[in-house]
LOKOLGU-318464 format. One record per residue (C-alpha): residue in three letters; x, z, y. Coordinates in steps of 0.02 Angstrom, whole numbers, plus 50000, padded with zeros to 5 digits. Layout:
<sites>
AlaXZY ...
</sites>
This chain:
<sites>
Unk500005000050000 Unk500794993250155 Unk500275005550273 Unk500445020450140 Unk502385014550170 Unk502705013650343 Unk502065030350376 Unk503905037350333 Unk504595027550450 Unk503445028750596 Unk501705033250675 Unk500495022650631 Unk498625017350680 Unk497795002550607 Unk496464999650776 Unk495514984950720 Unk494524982250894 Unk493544965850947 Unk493794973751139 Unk495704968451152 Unk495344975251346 Unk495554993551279 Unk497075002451320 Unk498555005651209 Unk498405021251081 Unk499515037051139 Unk500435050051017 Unk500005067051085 Unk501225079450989 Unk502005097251000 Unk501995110550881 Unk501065127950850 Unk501715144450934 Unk501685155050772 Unk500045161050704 Unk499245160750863 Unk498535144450858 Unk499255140151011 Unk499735122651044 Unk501195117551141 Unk501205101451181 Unk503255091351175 Unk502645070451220 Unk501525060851257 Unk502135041851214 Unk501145024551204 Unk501215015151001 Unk501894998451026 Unk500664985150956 Unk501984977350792 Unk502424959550818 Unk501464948350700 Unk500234962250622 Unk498784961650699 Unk498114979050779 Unk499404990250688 Unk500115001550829 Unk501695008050790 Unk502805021450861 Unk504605025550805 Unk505005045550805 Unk506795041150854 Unk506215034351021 Unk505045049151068 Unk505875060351223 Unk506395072651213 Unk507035069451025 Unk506085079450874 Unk507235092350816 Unk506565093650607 Unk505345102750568 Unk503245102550575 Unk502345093350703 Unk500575094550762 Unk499675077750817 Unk498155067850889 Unk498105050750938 Unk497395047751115 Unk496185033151124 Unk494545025551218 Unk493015031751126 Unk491925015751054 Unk490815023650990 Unk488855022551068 Unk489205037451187 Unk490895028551256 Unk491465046251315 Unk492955037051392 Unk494685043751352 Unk494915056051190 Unk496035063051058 Unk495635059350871 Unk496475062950723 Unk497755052750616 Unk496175042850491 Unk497765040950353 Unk498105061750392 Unk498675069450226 Unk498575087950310 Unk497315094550434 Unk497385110250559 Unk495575117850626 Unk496435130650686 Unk497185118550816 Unk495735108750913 Unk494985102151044 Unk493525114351044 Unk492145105851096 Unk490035108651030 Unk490005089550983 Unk490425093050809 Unk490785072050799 Unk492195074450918 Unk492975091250828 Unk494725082850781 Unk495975095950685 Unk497715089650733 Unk498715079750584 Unk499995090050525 Unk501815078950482 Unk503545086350458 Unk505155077850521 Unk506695077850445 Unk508295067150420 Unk507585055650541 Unk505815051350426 Unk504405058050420 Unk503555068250275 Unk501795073950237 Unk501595093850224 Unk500605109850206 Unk500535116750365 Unk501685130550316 Unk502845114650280 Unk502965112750129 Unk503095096850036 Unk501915095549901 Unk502635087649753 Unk501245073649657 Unk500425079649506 Unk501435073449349 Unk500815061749215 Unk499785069049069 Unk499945062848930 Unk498715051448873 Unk498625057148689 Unk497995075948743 Unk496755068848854 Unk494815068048804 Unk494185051248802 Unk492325050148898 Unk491165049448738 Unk492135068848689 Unk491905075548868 Unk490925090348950 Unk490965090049146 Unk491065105849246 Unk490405102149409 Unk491085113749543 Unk490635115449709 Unk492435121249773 Unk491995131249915 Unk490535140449822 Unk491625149549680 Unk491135167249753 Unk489955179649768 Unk490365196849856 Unk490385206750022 Unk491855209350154 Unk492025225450236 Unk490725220250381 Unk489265217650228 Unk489265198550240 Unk489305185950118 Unk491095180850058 Unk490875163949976 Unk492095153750017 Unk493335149549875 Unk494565141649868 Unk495815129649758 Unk496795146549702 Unk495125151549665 Unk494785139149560 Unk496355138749490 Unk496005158449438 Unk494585151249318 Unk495755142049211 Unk497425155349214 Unk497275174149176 Unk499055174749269 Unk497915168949448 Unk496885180649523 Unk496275167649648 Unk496435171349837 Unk494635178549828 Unk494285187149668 Unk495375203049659 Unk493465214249655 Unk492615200149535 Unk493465206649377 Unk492525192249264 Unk493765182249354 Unk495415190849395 Unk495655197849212 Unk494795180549120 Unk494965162149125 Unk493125157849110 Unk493305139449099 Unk494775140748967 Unk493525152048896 Unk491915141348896 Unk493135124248848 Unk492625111948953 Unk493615096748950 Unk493365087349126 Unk493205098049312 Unk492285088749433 Unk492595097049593 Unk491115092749730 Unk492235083249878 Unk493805089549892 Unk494205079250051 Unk494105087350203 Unk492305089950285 Unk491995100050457 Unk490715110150377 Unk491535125750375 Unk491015140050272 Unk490095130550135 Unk490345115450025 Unk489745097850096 Unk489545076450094 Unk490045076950301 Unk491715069850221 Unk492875067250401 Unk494485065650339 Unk494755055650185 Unk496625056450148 Unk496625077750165 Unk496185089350034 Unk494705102850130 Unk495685112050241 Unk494205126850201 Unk494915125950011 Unk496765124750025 Unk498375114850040 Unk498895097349964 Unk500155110349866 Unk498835122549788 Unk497695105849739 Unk499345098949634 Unk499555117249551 Unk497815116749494 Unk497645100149426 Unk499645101449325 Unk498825121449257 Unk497115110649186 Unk498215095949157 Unk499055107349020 Unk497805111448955 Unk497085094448933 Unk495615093649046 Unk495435078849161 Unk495045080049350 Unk493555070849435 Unk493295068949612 Unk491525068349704 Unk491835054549848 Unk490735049349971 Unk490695031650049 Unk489005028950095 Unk489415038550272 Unk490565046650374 Unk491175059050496 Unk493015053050500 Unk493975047950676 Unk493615027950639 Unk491775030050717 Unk492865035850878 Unk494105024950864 Unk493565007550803 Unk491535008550784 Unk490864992050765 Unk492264986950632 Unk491955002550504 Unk490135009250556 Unk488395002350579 Unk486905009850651 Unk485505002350532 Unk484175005350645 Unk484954993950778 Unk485364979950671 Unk483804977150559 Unk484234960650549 Unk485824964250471 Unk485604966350275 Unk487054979150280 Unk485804990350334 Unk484784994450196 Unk484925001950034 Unk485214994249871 Unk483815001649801 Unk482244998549900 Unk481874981649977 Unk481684987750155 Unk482385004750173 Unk483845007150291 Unk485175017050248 Unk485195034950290 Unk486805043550363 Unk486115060750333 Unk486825065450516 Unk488365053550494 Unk489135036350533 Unk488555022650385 Unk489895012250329 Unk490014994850379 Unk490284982750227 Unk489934967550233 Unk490854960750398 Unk492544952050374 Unk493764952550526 Unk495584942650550 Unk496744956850539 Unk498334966050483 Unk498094968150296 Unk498424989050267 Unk498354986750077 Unk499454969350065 Unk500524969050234 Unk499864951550283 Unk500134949550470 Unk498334939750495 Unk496994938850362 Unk495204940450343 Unk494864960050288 Unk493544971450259 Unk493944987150374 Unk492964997650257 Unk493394994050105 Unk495314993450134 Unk495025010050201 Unk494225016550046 Unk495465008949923 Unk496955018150031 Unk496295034950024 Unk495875029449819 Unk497775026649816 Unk498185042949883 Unk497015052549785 Unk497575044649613 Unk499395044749623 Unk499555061949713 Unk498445070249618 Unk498185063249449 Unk496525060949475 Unk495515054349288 Unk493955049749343 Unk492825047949498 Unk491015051649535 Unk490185038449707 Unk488805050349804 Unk487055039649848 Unk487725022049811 Unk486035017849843 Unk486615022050023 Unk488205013650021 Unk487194998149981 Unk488414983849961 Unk488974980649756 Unk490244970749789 Unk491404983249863 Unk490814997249715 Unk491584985049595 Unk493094982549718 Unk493355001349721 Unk493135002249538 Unk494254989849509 Unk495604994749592 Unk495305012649537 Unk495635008549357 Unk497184997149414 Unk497855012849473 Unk497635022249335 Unk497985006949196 Unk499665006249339 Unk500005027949290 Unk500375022249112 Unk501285005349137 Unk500034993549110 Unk499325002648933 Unk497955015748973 Unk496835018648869 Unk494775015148964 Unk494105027348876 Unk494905040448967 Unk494405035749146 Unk492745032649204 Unk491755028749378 Unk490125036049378 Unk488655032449520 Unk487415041749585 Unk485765030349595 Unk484325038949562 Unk483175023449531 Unk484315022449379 Unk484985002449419 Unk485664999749234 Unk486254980949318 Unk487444990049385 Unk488274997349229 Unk487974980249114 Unk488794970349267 Unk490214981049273 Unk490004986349444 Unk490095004849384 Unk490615011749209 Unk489355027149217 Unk487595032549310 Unk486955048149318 Unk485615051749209 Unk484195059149301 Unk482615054849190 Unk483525066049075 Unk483495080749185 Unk481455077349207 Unk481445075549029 Unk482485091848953 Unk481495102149115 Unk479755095349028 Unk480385100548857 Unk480725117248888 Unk478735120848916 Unk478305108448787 Unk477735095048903 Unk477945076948874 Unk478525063949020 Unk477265051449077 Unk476455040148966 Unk477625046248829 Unk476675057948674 Unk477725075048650 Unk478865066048494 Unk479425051448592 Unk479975064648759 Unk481095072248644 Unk481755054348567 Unk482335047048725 Unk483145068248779 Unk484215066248628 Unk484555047848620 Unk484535041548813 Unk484955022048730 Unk483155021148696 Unk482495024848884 Unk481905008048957 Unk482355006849129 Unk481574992249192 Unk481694982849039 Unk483434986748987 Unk484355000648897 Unk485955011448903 Unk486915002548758 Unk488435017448743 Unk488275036348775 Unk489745036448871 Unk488695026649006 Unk487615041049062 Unk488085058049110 Unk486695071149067 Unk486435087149166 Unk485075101849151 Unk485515106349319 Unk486525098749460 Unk487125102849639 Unk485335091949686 Unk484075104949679 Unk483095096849798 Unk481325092149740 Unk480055097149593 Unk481015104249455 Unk482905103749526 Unk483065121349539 Unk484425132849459 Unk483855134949284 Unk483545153749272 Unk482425150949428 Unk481405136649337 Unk481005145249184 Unk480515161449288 Unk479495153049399 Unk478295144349247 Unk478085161949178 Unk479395163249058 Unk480315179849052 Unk481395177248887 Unk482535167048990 Unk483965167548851 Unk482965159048721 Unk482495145448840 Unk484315143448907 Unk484915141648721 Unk483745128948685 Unk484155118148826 Unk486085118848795 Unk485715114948623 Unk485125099348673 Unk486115093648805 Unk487835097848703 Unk486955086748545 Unk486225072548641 Unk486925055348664 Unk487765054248845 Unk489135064948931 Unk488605083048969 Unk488835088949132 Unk488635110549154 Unk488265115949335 Unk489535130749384 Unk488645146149343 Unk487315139349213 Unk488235144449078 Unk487855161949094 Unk486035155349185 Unk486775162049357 Unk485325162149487 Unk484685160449654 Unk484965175649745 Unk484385166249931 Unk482795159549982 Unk482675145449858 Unk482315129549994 Unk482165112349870 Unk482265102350039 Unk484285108850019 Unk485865106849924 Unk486455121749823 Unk486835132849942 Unk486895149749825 Unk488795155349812 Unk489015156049620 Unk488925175149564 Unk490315175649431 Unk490095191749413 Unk488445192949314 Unk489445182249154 Unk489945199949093 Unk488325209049108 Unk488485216148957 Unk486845209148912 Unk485935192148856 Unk487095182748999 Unk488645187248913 Unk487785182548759 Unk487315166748838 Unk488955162448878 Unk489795164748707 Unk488215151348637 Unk488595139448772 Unk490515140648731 Unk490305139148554 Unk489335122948579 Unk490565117148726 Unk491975117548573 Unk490965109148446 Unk490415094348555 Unk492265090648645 Unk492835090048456 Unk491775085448330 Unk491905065448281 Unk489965062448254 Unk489415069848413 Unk490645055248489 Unk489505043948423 Unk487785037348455 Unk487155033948285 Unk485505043948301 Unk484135046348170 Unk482435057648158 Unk482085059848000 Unk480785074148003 Unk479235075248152 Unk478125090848098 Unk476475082948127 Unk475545099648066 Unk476165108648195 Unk475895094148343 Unk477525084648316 Unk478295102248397 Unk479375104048255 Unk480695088648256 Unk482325087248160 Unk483735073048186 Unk485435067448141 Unk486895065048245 Unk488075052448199 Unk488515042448034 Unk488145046547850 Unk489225041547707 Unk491235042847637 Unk492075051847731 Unk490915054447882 Unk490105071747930 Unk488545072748020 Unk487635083848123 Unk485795088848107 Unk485045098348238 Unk483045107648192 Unk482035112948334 Unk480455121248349 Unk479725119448538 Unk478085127948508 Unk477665147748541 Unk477665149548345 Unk478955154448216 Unk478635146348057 Unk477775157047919 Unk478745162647785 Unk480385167047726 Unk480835146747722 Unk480195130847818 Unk480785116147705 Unk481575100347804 Unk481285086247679 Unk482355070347700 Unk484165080347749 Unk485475069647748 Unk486915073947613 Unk486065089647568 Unk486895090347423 Unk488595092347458 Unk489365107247515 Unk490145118847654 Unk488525117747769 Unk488575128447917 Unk487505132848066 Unk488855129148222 Unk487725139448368 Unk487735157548262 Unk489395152948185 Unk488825156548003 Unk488885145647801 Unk487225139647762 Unk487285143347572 Unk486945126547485 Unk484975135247416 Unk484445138047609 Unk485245117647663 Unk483665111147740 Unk482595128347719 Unk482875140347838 Unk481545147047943 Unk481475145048147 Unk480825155948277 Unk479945149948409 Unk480815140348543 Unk482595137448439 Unk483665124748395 Unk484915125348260 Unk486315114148237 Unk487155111748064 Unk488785101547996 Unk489895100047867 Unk491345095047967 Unk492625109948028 Unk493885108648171 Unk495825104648132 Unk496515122148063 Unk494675128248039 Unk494415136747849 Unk492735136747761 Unk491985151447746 
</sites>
């Protein structure tokens, strides 16, 4: 990446501006007066516009008076404002900043023209991204490929960063703001976390390591100017959340979970923006859809006739090509995208600094314009395919949208590899009171819950597991049955939350797709606020309550169990799906399927559930039809326990359980 380069040789600003009247860019720099947040302010010199590159302003540190001694600057770049308000003259921060300081700003109660200064450290003459302390973060090595978890064995964690907390500071207010070391504390007994020294679930445990999830999604890690909770107002793009830590604490995180072969995802939002661009060069990177209705950049992909929403910031513009300096290539003059080049850089420095292995796109209904998903997906996987010289392996990196209409085109075209599964959400939620979905009798809800390939969405299909990514709850609890789980089941009347809980874990850890586990629901955390479904997740999660000594800690050691079983076991990988007993004496409420293939060699897995308010009579309830009943070393994986080979296909079930049987065993594992 051209641009990537030249930033250790010089200041750089890539203006793209249709107004070549505007005034030459200015480097305002200085540095900080200790931990006062002071700024003192050393230059003020004019970027040179480079010869033969169009609108790339360049400024050489050698030639700033009086000379930069080494050591860690603090900087804006001082420009016109083009934005609608044309406030006139204004600082902005670096867009290509790897390190931003709130600490020193231009105070001002526009939050659109808050800009932290860029943080940049010289020495021997170049310069070098840095914390703010100064230090130079070091990338995140290579896994290696063999330890990693390809996408038909993963389980997704998806973390809000900021929102790893639940406690009081000495004035009795909320302390909810975590942090990467935070984080970091939930995978490494040796890391209390910056927060967590009075939440002794987490300073004496590694609850992740503990509940074995395989994949971390962290909600956006790039910087947003919310402060004080987690948040899509995504400003600056290249800079990890300067709420959540440094560049350097990101890297220590993602090597610890590296070890332990669990892949990082990243939430990223490109549908809109709060970043310096819609200051610096408007009209090339933003569009106001409601001005431009002519324009078919303004609406959303999903909708004929529905502009895009910024949800209070700047829409990207995407389909306008400009003659330009290439960032990404170098090319002096060439027709480029503003936007997307922009997106693919910060892609670059996300991948190779932090080893990222996978990426989730927020509303791509809102970012509207296919073509440049594919681009970015494209060029995401050339990174990665680039981390392992040419030979990665696909199934171990994966793009995954978030389009609620459920636009399967999308996946068969290859504009994305993964959607989020929604229905399935609607689906497990309806399930869990016995309810079936629409036109759909009770049987066939449950069909398309545990095998999402048979789910017509507008007269196509799903045709791998690996395509959609399956959730019981998600950081979307906005609308009719989003809520925290805990708080649905309570609210329908339903005070044996455990039972419930296990039930729906049972299923989503079975089903065909890839599991994702909202932080907390593994112990069925719940809303301790107002619940509001016109909101994000705004609940800090209460870590605390996984050790209640109760049915939450029991909870936990289920959903663990089942975490280990489905990141491991070879026929939950695969989508071969059968139901081979529907109870119709009991209203189809009784169901039992298999997971996976039968035959030499291959081990299935049969799960029997019983979603009524009865327990079947008797000492036995026979399953007729069980696959390889005969042979031995049957045991029920959720209560850990050998099925002897008289009770294969008898055992009794209470009301409102699932129980999941195999004959396989883990690497190491003895029969019992």
């Amino acid at each position: 990446m051209d641009i990537l380069n030249r930033r250790t040789e010089c200041f750089v600003l890539w203006a793209p501006l249709s107004d070549a009247s505007l005034d030459p860019p200015f480097l305002i720099i200085g540095s900080t007066n200790g931990n006062s947040g002071g700024f003192a302010q050393t230059a003020r010199v004019p970027l040179v516009l480079a010869q033969d590159k169009d609108h790339l302003w360049l400024l050489d540190p050698a030639t700033i008076s009086p000379p930069l001694a080494d050591g860690v600057y603090h900087y804006w770049f001082e420009v016109q404002d083009t934005s609608p308000e044309k406030r006139g003259t204004i600082l902005v921060t670096d867009p290509l900043s790897f390190t931003v300081d709130y600490s020193v700003t231009r105070e001002s109660n526009d939050s659109e023209i808050l800009q932290p200064a860029s943080v940049i450290k010289f020495r021997d003459g170049k310069l070098w991204p840095c914390d703010i302390d100064g230090t130079e973060p070091q990338k995140v090595a290579v896994p290696a490929q063999s330890g990693l978890p390809s996408n038909n064995h993963l389980v997704i964690y998806e973390l809000p960063t900021s929102r790893a907390k639940v406690g009081n500071d000495n004035r009795g207010v909320d302390v909810d703001v975590g942090t990467f070391a935070d984080v970091l504390a939930l995978f490494d007994t040796q890391s209390p976390g910056s927060h967590f020294s009075g939440v002794s679930a987490v300073h004496d445990e590694a609850i992740l390591s503990s509940l074995g999830i395989n994949a971390l999604e962290l909600l956006p890690a790039a910087d947003a100017k919310t402060k004080g909770e987690w948040g899509y107002a995504t400003a600056n793009y290249f800079a990890p959340d300067a709420d959540l830590g440094s560049s350097s604490d990101l890297s220590l995180l993602v090597e610890k979970i590296h070890n332990q072969n669990i892949r990082l995802l990243t939430d990223v939002v490109m549908a809109f923006g709060h970043d310096p661009y819609g200051l610096i060069s408007f009209d090339e990177f933003h569009i106001r859809p409601d001005q431009e209705r002519d324009n078919p950049d303004s609406y959303q992909s999903h909708a004929t006739g529905v502009l895009r929403d910024g949800y209070g910031g700047k829409s990207w513009r995407y389909i306008r090509m400009i003659p330009s300096y290439n960032p990404e290539t170098g090319d002096g003059s060439a027709l480029v995208h503003p936007s997307w080049a922009f997106h693919r850089l910060h892609l670059t420095r996300w991948m190779n600094d932090f080893g990222v292995g996978g990426l989730r796109l927020d509303s791509v209904n809102n970012i509207g314009n296919w073509d440049f998903v594919r681009s970015y997906k494209e060029r995401a996987w050339e990174l990665y395919n680039a981390r392992y010289g040419g030979s990665a392996d696909p199934s171990k990196f994966i793009v995954v949208g978030e389009e609620l209409s459920m636009p399967i085109s999308m996946v068969q075209g290859g504009v994305l590899n993964a959607l989020w599964n929604e229905p399935w959400q609607g689906r497990l939620r309806a399930s869990l009171l016995g309810e079936s979905v629409g036109t759909d009798p009770f049987e066939w809800t449950i069909r398309k819950l545990v095998n999402c390939k048979l789910d017509d969405l507008g007269g196509a299909n799903f045709t791998d597991g690996a395509q959609a990514v399956n959730y019981i709850t998600s950081h979307d609890i906005e609308g009719y049955r989003k809520e925290r789980l805990y708080n649905f089941i309570v609210s329908n009347g339903i005070y044996d939350v455990e039972k419930r809980a296990k039930l729906a874990f049972s299923l989503l850890l079975t089903s065909v797709g890839i599991p994702m586990i909202f932080a907390g629901e593994e112990f069925a955390d719940q809303m301790d606020r107002s619940v509001d479904l016109g909101k994000k997740q705004t609940d800090p999660v209460n870590y605390s309550r996984k050790n209640d000594g109760g049915w939450r800690q029991e909870l936990f050691g289920f959903v663990a169990n089942l975490v280990k079983f489905r990141t491991a076991c070879p026929a939950l990988g695969e989508d071969d799906t059968d139901f081979f007993h529907v109870d119709q004496s009991r209203g189809g409420k009784i169901m039992a399927w298999r997971r996976g293939q039968i035959g030499e060699g291959k081990f299935p897995v049969v799960v029997v559930a019983n979603f009524s308010d009865e327990d079947t009579p008797g000492p036995t309830y026979v399953v007729p039809n069980w696959p390889d009943q005969d042979k031995p070393g049957w045991r029920e994986v959720s209560q850990q326990r050998h099925v002897p080979p008289e009770w294969v296909g008898r055992e009794p079930l209470l009301q409102w359980e699932a129980k999941v049987y195999t004959r396989w065993q883990a690497q190491g594992e003895s029969a019992k």
